[in-house]
C-alpha positions in Angstrom: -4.3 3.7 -1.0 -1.3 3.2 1.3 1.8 4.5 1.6 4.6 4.4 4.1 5.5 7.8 5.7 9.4 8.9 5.0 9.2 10.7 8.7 7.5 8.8 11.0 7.2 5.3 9.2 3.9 5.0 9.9 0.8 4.5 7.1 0.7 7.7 4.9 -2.5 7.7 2.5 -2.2 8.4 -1.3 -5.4 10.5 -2.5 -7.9 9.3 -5.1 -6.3 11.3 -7.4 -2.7 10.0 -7.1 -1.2 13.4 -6.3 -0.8 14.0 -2.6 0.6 11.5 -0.2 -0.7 12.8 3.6 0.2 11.1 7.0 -2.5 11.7 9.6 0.2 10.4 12.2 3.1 13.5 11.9 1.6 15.6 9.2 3.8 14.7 6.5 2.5 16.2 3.5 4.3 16.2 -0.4 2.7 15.9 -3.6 3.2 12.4 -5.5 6.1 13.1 -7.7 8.2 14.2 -4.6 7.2 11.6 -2.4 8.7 9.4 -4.8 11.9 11.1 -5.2 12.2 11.0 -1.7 11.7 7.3 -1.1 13.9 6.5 -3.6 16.6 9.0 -2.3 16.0 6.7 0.9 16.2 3.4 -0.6 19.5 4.5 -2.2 20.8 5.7 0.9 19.9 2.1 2.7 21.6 0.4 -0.3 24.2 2.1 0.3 24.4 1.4 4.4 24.6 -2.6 3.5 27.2 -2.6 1.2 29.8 -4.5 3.1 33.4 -2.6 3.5 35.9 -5.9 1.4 39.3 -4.3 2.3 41.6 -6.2 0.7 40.3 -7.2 -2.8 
């Protein structure tokens, strides 16, 4: 299965096992638990980039 690389952005592949999430492009390597905290840490992060500065209200 695919996944999308935190590092370089590229296509990262998820084992058969759904424990190891490996990018043949930078080397990017975490186990499946952790890859997920640290998409999530970056999705929060973009969330928070968007959020429009409403001075005034």
């Amino acid at each position: 299965m695919d996944a999308k690389c935190p590092e370089c952005e590229g296509v990262a592949v998820l084992d058969d096992d759904v424990t190891v999430v490996r990018c043949p492009h930078c080397g990017f390597e975490k186990g499946y638990e952790e890859y997920l905290e640290i998409m999530k840490d970056l999705a929060v992060n973009m969330a928070t980039d968007y959020i429009p500065d409403r001075s005034g209200l």
